[in-house]
C-alpha positions as MATLAB code, in Angstrom:
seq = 'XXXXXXXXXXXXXXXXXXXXXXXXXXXXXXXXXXXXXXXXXXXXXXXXXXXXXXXXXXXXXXXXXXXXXXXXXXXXXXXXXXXXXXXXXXXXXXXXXXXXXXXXXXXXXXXXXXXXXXXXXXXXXXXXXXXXXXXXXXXXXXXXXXXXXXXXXXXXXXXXXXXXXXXXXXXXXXXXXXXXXXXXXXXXXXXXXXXXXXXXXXXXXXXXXXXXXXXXXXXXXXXXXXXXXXXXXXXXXXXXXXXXX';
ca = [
       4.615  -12.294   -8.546;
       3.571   -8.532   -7.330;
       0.084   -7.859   -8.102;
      -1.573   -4.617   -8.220;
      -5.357   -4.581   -7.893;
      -8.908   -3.014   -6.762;
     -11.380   -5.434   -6.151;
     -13.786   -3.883   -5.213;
     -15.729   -1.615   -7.880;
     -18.702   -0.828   -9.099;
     -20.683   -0.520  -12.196;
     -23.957    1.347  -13.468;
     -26.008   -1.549  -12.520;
     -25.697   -0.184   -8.743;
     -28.119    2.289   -8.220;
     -25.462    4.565   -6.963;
     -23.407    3.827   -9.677;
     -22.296    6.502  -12.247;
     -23.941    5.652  -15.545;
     -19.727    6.032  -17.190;
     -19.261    2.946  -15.206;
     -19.441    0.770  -18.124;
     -17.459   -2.759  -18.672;
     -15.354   -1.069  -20.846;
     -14.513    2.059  -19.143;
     -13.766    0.443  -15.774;
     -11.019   -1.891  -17.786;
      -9.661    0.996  -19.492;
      -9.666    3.202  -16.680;
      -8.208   -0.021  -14.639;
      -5.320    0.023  -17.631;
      -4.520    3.453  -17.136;
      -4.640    3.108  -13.028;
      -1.657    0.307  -13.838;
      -4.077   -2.224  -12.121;
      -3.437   -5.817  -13.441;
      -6.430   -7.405  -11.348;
      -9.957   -5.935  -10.599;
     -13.038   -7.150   -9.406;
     -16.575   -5.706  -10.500;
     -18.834   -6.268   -6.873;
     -22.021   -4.237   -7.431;
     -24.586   -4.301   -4.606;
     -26.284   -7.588   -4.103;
     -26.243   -8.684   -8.327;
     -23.437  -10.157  -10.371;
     -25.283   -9.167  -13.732;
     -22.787   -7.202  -15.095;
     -20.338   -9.683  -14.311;
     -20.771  -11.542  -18.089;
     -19.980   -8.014  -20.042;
     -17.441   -7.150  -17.425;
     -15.394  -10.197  -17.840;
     -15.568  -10.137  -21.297;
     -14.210   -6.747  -21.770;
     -11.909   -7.537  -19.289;
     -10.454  -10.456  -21.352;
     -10.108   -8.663  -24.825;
      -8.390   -6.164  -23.185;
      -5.973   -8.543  -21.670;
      -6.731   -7.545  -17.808;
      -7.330  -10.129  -15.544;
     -10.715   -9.966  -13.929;
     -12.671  -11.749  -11.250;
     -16.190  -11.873  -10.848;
     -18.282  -10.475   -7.550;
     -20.449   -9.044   -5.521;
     -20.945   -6.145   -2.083;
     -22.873   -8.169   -0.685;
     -25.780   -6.296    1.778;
     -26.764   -8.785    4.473;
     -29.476   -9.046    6.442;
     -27.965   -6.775    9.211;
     -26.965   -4.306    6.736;
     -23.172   -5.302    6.900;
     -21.618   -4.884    3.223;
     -19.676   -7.710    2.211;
     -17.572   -8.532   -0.534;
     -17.882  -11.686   -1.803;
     -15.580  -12.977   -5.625;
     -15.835  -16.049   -7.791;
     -13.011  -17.810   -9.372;
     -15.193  -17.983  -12.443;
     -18.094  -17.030  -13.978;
     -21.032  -19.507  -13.769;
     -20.391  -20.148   -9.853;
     -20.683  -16.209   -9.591;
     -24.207  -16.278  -11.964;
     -25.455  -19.170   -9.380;
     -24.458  -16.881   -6.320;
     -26.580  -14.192   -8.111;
     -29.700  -16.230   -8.396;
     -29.474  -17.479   -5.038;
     -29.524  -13.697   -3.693;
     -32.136  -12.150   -5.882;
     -34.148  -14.693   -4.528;
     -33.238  -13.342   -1.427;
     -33.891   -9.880   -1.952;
     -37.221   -8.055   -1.082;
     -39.959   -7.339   -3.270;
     -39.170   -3.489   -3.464;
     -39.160   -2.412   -6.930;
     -36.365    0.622   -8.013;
     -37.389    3.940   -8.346;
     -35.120    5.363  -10.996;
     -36.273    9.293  -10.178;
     -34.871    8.560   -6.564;
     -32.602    5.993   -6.370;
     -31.254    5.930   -9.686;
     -30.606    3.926  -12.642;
     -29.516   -0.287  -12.903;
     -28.493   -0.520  -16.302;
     -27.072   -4.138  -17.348;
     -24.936   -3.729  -20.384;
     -23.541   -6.250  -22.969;
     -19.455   -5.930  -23.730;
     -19.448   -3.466  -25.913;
     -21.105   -1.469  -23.286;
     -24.860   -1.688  -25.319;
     -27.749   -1.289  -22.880;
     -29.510   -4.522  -22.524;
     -32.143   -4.050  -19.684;
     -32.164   -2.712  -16.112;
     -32.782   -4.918  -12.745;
     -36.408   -3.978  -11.889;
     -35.854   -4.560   -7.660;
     -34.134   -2.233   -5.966;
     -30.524   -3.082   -5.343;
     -29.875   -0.811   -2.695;
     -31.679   -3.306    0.176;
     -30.506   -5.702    2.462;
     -31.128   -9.844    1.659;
     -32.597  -11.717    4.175;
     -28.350  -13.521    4.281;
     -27.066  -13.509    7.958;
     -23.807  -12.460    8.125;
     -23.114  -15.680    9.854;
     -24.182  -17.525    6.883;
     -21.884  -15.299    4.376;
     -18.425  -16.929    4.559;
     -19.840  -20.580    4.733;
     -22.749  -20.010    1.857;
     -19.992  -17.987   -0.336;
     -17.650  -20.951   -0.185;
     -20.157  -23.471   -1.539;
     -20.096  -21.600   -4.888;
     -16.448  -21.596   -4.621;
     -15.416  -18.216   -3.611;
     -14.233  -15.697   -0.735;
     -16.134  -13.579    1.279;
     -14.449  -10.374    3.459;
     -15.776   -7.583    4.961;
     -15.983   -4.107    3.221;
     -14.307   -0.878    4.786;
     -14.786   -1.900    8.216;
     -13.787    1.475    9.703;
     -16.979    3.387    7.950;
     -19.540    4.378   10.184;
     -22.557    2.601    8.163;
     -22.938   -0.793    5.971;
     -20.175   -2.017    7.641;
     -19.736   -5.233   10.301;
     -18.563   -2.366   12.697;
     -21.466   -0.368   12.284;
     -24.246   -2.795   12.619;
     -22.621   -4.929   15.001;
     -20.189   -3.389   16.595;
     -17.230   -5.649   15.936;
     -15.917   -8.131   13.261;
     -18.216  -11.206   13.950;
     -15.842  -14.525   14.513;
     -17.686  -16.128   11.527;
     -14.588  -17.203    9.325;
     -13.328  -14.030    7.392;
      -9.449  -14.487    6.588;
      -9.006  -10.905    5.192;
     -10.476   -7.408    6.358;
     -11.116   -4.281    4.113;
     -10.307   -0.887    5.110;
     -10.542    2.456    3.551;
      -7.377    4.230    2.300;
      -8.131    6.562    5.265;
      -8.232    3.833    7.438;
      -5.573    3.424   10.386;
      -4.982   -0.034   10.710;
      -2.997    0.007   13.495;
      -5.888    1.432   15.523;
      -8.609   -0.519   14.107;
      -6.647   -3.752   14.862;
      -6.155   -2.619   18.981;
      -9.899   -2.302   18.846;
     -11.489   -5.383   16.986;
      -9.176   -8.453   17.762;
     -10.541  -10.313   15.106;
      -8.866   -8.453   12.453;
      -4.939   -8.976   13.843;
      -3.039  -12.057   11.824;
      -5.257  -11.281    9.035;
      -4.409   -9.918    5.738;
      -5.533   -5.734    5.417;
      -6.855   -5.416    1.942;
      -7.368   -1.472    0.369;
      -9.455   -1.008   -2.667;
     -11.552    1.873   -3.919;
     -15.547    0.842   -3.728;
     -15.003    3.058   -6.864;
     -18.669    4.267   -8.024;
     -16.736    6.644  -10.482;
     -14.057    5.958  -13.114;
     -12.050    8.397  -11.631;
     -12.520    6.614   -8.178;
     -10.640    3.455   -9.272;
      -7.534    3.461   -7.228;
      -4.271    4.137   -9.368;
      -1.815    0.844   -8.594;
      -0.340    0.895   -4.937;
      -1.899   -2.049   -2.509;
      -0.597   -5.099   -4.237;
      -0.414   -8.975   -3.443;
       1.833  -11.389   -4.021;
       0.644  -14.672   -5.538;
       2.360  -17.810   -7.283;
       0.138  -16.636  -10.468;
      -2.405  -13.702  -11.358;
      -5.598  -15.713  -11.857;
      -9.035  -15.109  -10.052;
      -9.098  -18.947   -8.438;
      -5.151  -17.962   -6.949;
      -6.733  -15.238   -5.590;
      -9.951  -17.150   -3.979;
      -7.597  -19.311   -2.538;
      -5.184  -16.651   -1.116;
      -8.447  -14.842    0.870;
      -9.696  -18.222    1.932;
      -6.082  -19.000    3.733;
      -5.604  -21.931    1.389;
      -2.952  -20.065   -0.219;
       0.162  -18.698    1.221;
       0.414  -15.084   -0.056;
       2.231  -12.075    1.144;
      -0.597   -8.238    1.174;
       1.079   -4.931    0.731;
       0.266   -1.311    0.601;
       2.781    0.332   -1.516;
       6.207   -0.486   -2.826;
];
């Protein structure tokens, strides 16, 4: 079956994050967008991952649960859970990885962390918008303990990306690439060998509900359910990747 998704998004727990980007309002706007599978991957937290999916499943939208990852090299990566708890464990194990830097609301901006009905519930008091102390070398392997997929986020941007801070896509096990709507893939794959044979994904790294990408890239899996999906990126699962109709 033809799937049309974004899975990469973000809520008002990022710091960048507009404070509209509630639960709620991301699966509506997703509804409207004619999106049947979205991902919420705020920077280095999963904690609005509980609301999200929630709202997500009253709605009747399929959700998965993530993260953009920042490693320690300051490559973004996004890494998704086939279900909740594994994605609350992969959250623990990176706030502990985080530095001690606290948010500064005035500069940075808010990290609200919202129940399903899009109630304020607290704010993360370190600031998101740091790199772990994760090697990208570790990602894919450490990501697949707890079960999901890890791929690298809009590789042609000239910062936070694997391209950026290293130059090229590292031969550390990603099976699928992420690249910008603007991106020429074409190009990019003559330049980083790594990337050819893989699957191209395109989502929005919405930060605004009027980011979220209406429905165009689509995938083709045997079912629409987050662990079909983890298996597709992790090559376990054959699956056709498209851009439009």
């Amino acid at each position: 079956m033809k799937i049309r998704y974004d899975l990469h998004i973000h809520s008002c727990l990022s710091p960048c994050g507009d404070a509209d980007m509630t639960p709620n309002n991301i699966v509506n706007m997703a509804l409207l967008a004619g999106l049947e599978l979205i991902a919420l991957t705020d920077h280095n937290s999963c904690k609005n991952c509980p609301a999200f999916l929630r709202a997500a499943e009253r709605a009747g939208l399929v959700a998965v649960p993530g993260m953009e990852l920042c490693t320690a090299e300051e490559c973004h990566i996004i890494c998704l859970f086939p279900a909740l708890d594994a994605a609350m464990a992969f959250d623990r194990f990176i706030e502990a990885a985080l530095p001690p830097v606290e948010n500064r609301p005035d500069i940075f901006g808010e990290q609200w962390i919202l129940d399903e009905e899009d109630a304020l519930t607290g704010s993360f008091p370190l600031l998101l918008a740091t790199a772990s102390s994760l090697s990208v070398d570790e990602v894919v392997g450490t990501v697949r303990g707890y079960g999901g997929a890890a791929f690298p986020a809009h590789i042609d941007r000239p910062s936070y990306s694997v391209t950026a801070a290293l130059g090229d896509i590292p031969p550390v096990g990603f099976r699928a690439i992420e690249v910008t709507a603007a991106g020429d893939v074409a190009a990019l794959a003559a330049r980083y060998p790594e990337m050819r044979g893989k699957p191209v994904i395109w989502n929005s790294d919405a930060h605004y509900l009027e980011q979220i990408q209406e429905a165009g890239p689509w995938l083709d899996l045997p079912e629409n359910t987050p662990a079909a999906l983890i298996a597709a990126l992790n090559g376990d699962l054959p699956a056709a990747w498209g851009r439009g109709e």
